[in-house]
Structures are given as C-alpha cells and as structure tokens.
Backbone of each chain as ProteinMPNN parsed JSONL, in Angstrom:
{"seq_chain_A": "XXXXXXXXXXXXXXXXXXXXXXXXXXXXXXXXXXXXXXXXXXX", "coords_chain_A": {"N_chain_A": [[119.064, 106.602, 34.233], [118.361, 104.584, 32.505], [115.796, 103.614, 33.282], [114.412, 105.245, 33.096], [114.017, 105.801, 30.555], [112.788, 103.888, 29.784], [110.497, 104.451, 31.507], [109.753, 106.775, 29.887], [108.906, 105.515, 26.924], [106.799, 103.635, 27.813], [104.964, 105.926, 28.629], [104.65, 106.777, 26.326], [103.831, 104.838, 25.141], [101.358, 104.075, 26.453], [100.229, 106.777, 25.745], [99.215, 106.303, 22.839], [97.738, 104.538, 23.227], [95.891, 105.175, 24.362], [94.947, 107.956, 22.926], [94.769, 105.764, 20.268], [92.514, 104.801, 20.507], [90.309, 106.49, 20.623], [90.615, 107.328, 18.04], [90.118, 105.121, 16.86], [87.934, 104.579, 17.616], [85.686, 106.679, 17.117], [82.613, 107.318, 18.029], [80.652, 105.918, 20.442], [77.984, 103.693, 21.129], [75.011, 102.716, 22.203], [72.385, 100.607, 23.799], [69.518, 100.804, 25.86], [66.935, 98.633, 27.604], [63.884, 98.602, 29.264], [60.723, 97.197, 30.554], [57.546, 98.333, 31.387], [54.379, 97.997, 33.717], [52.605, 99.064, 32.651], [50.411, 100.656, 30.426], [51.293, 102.723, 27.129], [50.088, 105.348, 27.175], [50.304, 105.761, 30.039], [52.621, 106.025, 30.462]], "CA_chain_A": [[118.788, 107.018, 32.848], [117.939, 103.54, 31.619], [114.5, 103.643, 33.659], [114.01, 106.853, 32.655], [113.996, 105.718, 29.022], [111.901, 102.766, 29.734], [109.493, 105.066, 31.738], [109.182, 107.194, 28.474], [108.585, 104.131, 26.188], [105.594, 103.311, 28.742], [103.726, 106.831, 28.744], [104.417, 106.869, 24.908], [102.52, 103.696, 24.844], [100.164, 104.448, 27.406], [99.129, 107.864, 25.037], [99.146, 105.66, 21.54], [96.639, 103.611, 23.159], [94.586, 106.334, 24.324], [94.519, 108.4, 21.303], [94.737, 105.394, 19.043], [90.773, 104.015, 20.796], [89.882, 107.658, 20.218], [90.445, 107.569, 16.914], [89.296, 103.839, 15.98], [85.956, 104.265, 18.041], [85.076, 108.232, 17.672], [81.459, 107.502, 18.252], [80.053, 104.66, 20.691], [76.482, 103.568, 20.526], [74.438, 101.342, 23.35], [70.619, 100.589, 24.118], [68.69, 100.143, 26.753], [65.138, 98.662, 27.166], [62.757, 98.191, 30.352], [59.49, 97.081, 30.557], [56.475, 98.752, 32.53], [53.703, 97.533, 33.843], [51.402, 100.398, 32.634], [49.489, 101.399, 29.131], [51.51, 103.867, 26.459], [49.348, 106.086, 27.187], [51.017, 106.199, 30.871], [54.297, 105.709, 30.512]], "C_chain_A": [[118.064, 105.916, 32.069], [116.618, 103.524, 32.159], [114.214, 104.315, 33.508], [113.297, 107.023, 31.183], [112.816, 104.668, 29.121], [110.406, 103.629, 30.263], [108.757, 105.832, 30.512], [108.415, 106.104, 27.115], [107.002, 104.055, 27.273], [104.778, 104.343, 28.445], [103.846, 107.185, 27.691], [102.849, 105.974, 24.548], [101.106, 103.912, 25.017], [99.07, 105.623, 25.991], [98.487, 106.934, 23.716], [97.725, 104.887, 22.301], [95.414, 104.315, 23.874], [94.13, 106.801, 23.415], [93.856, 107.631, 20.254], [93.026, 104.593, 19.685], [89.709, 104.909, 20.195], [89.589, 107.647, 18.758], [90.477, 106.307, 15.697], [88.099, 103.717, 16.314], [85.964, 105.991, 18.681], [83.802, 108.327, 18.12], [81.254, 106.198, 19.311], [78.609, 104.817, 20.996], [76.175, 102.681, 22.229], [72.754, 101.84, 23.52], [70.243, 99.992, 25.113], [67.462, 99.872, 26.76], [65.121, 98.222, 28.958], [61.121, 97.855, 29.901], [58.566, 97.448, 31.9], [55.347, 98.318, 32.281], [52.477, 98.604, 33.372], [51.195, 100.692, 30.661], [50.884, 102.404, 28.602], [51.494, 104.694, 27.103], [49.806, 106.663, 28.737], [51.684, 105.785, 31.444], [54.6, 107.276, 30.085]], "O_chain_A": [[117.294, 106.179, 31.146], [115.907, 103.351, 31.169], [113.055, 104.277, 33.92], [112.482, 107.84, 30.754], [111.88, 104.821, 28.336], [109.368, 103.529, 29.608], [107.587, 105.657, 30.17], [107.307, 106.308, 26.619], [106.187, 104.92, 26.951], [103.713, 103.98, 27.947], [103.151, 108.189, 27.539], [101.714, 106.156, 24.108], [100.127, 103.943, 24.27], [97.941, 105.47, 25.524], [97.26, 106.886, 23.625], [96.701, 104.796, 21.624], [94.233, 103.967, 23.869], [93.087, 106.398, 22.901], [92.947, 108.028, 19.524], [92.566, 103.727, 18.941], [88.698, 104.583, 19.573], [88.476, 107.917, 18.306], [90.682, 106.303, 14.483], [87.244, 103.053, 15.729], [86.114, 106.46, 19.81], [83.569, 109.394, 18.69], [81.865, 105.231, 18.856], [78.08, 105.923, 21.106], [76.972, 102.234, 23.055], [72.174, 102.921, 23.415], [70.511, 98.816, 25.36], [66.693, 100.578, 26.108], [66.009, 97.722, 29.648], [60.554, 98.354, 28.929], [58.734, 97.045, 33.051], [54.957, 98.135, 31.128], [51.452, 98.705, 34.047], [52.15, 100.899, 29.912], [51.569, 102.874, 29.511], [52.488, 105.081, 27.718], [49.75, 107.885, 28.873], [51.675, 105.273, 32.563], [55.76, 107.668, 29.956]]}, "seq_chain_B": "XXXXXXXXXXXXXXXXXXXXXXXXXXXXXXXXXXXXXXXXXXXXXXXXXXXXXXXXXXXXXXXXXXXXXXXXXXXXXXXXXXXXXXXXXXXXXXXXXXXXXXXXXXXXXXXXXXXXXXXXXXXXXXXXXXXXXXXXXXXXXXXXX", "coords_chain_B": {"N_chain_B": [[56.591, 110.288, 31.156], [57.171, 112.924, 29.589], [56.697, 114.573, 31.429], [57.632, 117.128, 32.934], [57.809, 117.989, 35.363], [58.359, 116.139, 36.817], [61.104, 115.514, 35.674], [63.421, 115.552, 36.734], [62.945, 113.639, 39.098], [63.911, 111.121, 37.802], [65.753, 111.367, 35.98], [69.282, 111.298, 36.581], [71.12, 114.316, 38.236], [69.557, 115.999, 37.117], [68.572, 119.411, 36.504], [67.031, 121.664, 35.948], [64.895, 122.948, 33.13], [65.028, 124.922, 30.128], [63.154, 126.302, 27.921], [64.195, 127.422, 24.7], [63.63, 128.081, 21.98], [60.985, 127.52, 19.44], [57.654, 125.074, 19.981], [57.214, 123.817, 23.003], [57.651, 119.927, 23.921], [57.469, 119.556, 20.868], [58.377, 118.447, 17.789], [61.652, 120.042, 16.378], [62.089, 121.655, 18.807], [63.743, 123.868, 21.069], [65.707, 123.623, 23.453], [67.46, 124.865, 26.431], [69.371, 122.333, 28.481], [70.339, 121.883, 32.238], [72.35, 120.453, 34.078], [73.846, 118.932, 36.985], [76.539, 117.955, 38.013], [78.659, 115.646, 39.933], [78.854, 118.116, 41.607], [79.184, 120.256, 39.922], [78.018, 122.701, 37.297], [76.392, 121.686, 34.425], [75.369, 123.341, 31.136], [73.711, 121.983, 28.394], [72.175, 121.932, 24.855], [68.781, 120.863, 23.609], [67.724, 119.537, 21.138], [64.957, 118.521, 19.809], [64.246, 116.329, 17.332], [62.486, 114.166, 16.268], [59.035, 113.367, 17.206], [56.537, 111.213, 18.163], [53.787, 110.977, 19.741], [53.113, 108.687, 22.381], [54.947, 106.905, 20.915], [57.525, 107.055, 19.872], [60.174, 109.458, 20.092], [62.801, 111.708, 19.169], [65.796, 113.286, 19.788], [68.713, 115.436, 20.333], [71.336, 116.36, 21.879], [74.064, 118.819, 22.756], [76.675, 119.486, 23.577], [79.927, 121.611, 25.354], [81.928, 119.253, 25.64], [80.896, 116.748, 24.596], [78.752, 115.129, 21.293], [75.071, 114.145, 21.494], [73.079, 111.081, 20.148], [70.048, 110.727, 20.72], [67.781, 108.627, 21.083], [64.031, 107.08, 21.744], [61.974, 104.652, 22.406], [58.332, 103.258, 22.498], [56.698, 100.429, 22.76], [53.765, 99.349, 23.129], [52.204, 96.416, 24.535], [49.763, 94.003, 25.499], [49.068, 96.081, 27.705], [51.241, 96.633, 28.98], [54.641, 98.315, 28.592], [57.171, 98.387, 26.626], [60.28, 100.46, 27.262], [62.55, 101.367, 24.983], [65.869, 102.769, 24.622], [67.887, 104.362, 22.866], [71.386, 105.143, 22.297], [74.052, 107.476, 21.203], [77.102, 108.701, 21.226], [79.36, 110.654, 20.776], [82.755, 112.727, 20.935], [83.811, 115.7, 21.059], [86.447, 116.728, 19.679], [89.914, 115.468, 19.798], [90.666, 114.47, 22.575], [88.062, 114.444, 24.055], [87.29, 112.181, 22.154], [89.004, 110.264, 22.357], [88.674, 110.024, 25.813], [85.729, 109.404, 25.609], [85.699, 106.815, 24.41], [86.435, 105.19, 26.301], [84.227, 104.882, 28.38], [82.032, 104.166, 27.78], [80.994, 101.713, 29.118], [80.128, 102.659, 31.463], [78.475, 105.291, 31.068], [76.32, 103.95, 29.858], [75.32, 102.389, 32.062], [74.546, 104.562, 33.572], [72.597, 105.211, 31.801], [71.112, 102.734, 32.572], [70.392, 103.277, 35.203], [68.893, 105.385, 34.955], [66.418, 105.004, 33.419], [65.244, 102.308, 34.823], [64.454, 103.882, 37.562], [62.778, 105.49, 36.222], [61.098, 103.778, 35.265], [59.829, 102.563, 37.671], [58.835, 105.331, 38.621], [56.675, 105.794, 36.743], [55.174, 103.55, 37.27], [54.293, 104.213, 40.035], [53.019, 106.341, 39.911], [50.048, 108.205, 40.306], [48.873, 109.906, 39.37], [46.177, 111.77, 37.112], [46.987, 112.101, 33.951], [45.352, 112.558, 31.472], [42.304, 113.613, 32.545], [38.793, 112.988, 32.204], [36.906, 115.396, 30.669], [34.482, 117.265, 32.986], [30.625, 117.16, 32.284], [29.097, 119.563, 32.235], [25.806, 119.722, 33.926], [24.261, 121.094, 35.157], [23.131, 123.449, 34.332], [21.268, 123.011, 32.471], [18.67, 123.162, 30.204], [15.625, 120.402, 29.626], [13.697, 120.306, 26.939], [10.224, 119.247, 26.91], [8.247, 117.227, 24.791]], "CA_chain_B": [[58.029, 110.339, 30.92], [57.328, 113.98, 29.172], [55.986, 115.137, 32.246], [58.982, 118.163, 33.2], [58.2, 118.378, 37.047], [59.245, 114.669, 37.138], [62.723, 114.403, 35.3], [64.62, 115.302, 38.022], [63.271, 112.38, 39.605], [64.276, 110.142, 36.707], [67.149, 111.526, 35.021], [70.227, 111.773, 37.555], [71.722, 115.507, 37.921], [68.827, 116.931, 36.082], [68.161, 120.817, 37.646], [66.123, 122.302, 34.847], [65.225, 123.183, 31.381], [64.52, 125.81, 29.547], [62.746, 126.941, 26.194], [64.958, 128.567, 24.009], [62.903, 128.401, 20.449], [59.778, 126.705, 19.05], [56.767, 125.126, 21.057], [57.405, 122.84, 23.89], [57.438, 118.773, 23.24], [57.117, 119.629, 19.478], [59.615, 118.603, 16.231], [62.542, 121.347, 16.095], [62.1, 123.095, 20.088], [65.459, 123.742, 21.482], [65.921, 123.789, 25.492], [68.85, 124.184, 27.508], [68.897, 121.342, 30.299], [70.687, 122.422, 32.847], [72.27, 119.045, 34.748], [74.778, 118.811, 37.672], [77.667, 116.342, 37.995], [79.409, 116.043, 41.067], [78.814, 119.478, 42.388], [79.124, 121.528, 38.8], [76.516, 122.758, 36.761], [76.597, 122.05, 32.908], [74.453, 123.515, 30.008], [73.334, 121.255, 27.233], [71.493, 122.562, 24.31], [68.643, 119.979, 23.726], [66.972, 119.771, 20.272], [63.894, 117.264, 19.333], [64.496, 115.982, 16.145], [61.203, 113.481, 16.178], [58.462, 113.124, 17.911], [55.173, 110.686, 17.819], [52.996, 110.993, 21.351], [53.342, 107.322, 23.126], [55.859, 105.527, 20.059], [58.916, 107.408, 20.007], [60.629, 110.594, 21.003], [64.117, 111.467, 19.14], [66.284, 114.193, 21.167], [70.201, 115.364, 20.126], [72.253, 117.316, 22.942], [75.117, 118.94, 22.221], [77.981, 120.464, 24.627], [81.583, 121.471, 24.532], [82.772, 118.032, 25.109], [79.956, 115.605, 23.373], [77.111, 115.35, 21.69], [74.705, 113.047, 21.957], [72.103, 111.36, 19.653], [69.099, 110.161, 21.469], [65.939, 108.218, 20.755], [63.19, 106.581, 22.739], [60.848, 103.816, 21.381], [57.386, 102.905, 23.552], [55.837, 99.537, 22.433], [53.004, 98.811, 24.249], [51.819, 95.364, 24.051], [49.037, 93.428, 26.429], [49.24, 96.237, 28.73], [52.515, 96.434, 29.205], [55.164, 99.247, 27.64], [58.852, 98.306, 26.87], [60.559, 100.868, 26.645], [63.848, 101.139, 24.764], [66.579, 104.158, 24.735], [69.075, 104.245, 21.802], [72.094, 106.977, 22.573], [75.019, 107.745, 20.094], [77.708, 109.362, 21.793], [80.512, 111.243, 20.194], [83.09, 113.589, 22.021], [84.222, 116.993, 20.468], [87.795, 116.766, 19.955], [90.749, 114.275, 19.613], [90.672, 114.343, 24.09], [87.253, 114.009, 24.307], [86.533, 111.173, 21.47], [89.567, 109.289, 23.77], [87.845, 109.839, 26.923], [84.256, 109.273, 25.534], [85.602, 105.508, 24.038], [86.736, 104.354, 27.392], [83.316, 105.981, 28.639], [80.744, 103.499, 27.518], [80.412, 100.98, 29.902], [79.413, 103.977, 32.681], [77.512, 105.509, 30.414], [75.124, 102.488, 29.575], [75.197, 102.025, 33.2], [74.02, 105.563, 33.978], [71.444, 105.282, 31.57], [70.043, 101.663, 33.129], [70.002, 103.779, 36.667], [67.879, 106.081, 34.65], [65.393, 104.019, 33.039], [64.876, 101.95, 36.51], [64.35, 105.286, 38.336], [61.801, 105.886, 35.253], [59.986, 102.516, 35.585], [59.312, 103.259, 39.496], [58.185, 106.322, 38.676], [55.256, 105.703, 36.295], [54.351, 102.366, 37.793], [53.858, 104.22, 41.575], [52.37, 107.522, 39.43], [48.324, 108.406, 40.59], [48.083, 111.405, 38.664], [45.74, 111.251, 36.201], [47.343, 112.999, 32.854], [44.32, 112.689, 30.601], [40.893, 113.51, 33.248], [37.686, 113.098, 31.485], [35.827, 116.599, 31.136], [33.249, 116.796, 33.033], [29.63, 117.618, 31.923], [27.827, 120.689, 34.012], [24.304, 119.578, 33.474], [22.872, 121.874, 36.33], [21.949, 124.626, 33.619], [21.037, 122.354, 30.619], [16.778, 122.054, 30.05], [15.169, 119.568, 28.925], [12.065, 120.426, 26.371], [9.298, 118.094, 26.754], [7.32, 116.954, 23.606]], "C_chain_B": [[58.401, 111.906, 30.252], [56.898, 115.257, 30.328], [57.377, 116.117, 33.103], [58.895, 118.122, 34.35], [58.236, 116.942, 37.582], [60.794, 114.292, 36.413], [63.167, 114.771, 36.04], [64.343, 114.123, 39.204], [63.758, 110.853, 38.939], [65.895, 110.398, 36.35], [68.276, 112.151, 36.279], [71.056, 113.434, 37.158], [70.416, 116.547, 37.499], [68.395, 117.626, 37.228], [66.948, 121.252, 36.852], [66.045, 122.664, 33.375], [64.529, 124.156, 31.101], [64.208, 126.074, 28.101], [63.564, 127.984, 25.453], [64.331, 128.995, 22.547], [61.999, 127.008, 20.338], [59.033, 125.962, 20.41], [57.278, 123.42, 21.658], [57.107, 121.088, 23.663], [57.045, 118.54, 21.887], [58.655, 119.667, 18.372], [60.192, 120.108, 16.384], [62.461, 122.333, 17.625], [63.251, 122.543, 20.401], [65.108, 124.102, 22.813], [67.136, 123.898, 25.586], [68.366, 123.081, 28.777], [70.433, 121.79, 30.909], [71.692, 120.977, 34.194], [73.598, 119.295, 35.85], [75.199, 117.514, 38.053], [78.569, 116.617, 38.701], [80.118, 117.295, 41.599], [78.942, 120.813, 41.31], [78.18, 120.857, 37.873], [76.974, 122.813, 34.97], [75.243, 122.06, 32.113], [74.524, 122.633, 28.941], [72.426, 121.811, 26.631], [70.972, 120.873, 23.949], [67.929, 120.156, 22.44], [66.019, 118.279, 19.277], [64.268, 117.238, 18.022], [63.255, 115.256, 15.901], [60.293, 113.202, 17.201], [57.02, 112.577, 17.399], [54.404, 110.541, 18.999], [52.588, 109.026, 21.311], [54.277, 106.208, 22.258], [57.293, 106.276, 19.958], [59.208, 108.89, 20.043], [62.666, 110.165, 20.704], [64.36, 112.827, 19.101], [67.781, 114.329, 20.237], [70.544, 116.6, 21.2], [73.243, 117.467, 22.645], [76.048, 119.939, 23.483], [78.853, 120.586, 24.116], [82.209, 120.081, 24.393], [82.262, 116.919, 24.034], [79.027, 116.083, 23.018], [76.852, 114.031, 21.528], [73.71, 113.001, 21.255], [71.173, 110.847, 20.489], [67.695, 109.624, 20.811], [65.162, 107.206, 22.005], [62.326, 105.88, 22.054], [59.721, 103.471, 22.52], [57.23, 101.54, 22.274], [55.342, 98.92, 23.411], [52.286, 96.896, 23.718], [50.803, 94.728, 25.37], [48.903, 94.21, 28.17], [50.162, 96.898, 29.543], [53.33, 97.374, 28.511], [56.265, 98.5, 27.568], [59.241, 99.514, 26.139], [62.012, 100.932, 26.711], [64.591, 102.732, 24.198], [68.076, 104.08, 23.767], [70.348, 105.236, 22.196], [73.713, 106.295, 21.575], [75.784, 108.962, 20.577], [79.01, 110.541, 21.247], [81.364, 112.523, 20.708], [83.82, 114.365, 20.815], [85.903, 116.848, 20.47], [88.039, 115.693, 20.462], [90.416, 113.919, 21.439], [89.279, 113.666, 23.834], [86.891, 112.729, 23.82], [87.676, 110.053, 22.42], [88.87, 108.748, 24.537], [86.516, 109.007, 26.795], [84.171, 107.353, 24.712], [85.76, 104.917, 25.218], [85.142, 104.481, 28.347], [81.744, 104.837, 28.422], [79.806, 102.43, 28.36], [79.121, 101.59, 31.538], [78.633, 104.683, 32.032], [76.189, 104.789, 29.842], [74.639, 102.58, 31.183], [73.97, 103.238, 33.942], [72.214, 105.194, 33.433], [70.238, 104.447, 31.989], [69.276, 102.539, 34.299], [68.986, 104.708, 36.288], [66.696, 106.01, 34.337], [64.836, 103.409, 34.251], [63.995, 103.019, 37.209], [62.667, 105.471, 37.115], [60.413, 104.929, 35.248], [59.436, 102.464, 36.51], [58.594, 103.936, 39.628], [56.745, 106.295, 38.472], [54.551, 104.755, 36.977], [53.849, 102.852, 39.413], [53.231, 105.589, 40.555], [50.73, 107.521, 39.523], [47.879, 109.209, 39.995], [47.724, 111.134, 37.121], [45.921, 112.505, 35.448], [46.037, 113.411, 31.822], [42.715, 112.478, 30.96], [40.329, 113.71, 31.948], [36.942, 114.199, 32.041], [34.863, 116.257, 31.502], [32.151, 117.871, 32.332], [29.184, 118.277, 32.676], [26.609, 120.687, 33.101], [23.429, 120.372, 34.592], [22.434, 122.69, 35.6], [21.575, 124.157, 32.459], [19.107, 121.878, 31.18], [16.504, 121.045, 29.342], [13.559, 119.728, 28.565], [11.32, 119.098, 27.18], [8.634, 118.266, 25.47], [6.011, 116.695, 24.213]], "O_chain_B": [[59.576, 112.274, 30.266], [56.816, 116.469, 30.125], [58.03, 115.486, 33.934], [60.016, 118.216, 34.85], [58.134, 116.714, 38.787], [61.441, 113.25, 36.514], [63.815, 113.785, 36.392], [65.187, 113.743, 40.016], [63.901, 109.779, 39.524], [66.887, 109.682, 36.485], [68.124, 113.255, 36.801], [71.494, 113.687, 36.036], [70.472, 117.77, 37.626], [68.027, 117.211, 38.327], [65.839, 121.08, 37.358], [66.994, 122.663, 32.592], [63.468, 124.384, 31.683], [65.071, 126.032, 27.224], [63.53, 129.199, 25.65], [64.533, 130.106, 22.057], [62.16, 125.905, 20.861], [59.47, 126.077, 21.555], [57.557, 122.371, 21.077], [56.036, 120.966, 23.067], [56.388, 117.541, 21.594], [59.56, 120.491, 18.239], [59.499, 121.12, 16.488], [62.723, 123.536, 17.603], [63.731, 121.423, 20.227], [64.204, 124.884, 23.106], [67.931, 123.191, 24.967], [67.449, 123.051, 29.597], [71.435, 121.987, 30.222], [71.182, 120.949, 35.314], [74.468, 120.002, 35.339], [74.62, 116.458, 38.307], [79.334, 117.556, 38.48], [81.289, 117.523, 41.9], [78.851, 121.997, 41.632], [77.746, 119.734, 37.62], [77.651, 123.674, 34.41], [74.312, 121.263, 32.225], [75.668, 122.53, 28.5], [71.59, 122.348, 27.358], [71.727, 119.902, 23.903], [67.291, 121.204, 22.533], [66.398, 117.451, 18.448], [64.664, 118.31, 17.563], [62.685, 115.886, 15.01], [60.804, 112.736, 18.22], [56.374, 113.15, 16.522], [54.529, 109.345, 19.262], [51.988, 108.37, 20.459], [54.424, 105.036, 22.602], [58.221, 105.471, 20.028], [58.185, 109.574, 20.013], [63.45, 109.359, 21.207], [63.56, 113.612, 18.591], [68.027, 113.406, 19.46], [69.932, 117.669, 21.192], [73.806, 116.483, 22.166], [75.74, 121.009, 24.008], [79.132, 120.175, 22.99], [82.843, 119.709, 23.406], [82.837, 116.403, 23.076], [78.36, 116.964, 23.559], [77.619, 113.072, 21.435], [73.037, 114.027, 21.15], [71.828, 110.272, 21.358], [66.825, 110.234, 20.19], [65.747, 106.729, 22.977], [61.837, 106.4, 21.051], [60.232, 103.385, 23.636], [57.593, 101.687, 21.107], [55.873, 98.229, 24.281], [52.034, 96.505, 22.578], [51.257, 95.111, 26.448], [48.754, 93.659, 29.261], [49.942, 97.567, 30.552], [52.796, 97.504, 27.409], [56.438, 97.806, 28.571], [58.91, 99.803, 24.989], [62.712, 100.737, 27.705], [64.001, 103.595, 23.547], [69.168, 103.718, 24.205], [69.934, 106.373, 22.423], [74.18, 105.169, 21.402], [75.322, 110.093, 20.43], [79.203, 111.339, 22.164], [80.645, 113.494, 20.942], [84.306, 113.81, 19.829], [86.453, 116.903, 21.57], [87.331, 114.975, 21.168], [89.786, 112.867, 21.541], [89.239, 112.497, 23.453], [86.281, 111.982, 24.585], [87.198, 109.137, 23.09], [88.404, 107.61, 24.475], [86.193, 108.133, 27.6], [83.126, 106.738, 24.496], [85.108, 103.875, 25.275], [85.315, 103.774, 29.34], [80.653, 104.957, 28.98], [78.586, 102.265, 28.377], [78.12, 101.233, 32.16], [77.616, 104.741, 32.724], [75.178, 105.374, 29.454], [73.462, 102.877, 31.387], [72.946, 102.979, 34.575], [71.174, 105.014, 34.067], [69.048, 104.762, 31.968], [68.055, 102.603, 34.44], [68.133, 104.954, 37.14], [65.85, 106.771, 34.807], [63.892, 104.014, 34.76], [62.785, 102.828, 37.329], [61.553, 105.552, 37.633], [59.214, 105.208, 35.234], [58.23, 102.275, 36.353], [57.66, 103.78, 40.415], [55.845, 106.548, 39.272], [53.39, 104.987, 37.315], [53.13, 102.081, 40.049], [52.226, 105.52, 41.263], [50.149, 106.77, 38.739], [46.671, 109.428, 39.916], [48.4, 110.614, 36.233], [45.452, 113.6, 35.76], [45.862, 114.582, 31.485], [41.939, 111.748, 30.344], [40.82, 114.245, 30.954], [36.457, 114.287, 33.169], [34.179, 115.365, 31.002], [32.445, 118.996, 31.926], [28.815, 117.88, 33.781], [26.38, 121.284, 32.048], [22.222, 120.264, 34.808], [21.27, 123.0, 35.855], [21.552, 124.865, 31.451], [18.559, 121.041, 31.897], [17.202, 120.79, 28.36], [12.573, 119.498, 29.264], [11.855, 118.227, 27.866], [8.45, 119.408, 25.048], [5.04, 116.438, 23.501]]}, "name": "protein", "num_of_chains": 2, "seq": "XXXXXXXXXXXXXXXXXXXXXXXXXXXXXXXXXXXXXXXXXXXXXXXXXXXXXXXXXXXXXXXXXXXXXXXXXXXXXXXXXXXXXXXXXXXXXXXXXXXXXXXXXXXXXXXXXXXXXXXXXXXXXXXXXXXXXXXXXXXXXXXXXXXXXXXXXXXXXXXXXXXXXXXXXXXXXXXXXXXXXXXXXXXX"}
C-alpha cells in the first residue's frame, strides 16, 4: 500500500509536469537557414 | 523550391497536394497536402498567407492536432541564396500543446533534414525553369531600301 501511494505521488507528478510545459510553452518557435550555391532565381 | 513535382523529394512524407480555392502559388490559395508518417496518411489544409517570387513565401497549415505558422526568406547575395525557414508550432488542445512542447527539438531536426534534402536538390537541378523564347525567323522578310 505504501508503494502504491508513492507510485501515485510519481504519475501525479509525472502528469503536472506534462500538462504544466503544455501550458507554460503552448506555442514553440525555431529557424532554420542553409545556404545554396545557386542564384534566387534558382533556388 | 515551388516546383510541386519536386517536394516529395524535399519535404519528408510529402504524397500530394491539392487545390482547394484560389490560383496556385498566389496570396490566399488553400491546398490540402496530403503527407504520410510512419505508414498513415494525414490531411493538412495549407493556406499562403504571403508571397514575393525569390524573397519570401509565408504558408499556415492547420490539422486536428497543430497548426503551424510558416515562412521562408531567400537572400541572395554574390551568387549564393541563404535560405531561412521560420515555423511556429502550436498544438490544438491541452494533450496536444503538452506533446507539441516536448516536440521541438525533432521538429527543428526534421526541418534541417528538409532543408539539406532541399539544398541537394537545387544545387544538382539541370532543368531550366525560365528558357529563353525562341525567335522563328524562317518566315520573317527583310525589305530592302
């Protein structure tokens, strides 16, 4: 029963820190760049 | 890079797209793209938001789980293009915006493998997009004075 309780405590946690990423970073952002050896025009 | 019977060699998954409203590579046309991800097929509705022919190219996709903003910048310089790919991710629901924070590092990642794949492409590409018409001078006279 006592690991039982501790297991709960754990996949409480576990969700809080799922949810709580969810809902401090609802959007994420990132950029990439390359460079080619070729003109605008054909790219 | 606008050239449709090449993104499926660029963009991983990509099957096809389709015209759903307004004219093709033009402000406001909507497509479905059509993309498969480890063996299932998902619809994305794809809708241009900006477009300038060779400086940028901005895109938003939207599904049940995310959408997605997208832009594309060209700067050519000595020759040379760099180009750079902005994306703005956001997942539909409390699950998804979870999932879609842990989500970024593979997602960046994807998009390098995409870009790469994209840089290959044009730089081995022979086909010439913009031939010079030619002139048919076999039926043209020439007066004399």
């Amino acid at each position: 029963m006592k690991y039982l309780k501790y297991l709960l405590y754990i996949v409480i946690i576990l969700a809080l820190v799922f949810f709580g990423k969810g809902f401090f970073t609802p959007t994420i952002s990132y950029e990439n760049e390359i460079t080619v050896n070729k003109p605008a025009n054909e790219a | 890079m606008s050239d449709e019977s090449n993104l499926s060699k660029w963009i991983k998954g990509f099957k096809k797209s389709e015209l759903v409203s307004g004219t093709a590579n033009t402000k406001g046309a909507v497509s479905n793209v059509y993309i498969e991800e480890r063996g299932e097929e998902m619809v994305m509705k794809e809708t241009i938001t900006a477009i300038q022919l060779n400086e940028h190219i901005g895109m938003t996709f939207t599904m049940d789980f995310m959408d997605m903003d997208y832009e594309m910048f060209f700067k050519e310089k000595e020759g040379k293009t760099t180009i750079i790919s902005k994306s703005t991710t956001a997942g539909n629901g409390i699950i998804a915006k979870s999932m879609i924070s842990f989500m970024k590092s593979t997602m960046k990642a994807q998009e390098d493998e995409n870009l790469n794949n994209l840089k290959k492409l044009i730089e081995e590409n022979t086909k010439n997009y913009f031939p010079e018409k030619e002139v048919d001078t076999s039926t043209v006279s020439v007066e004399e004075y």
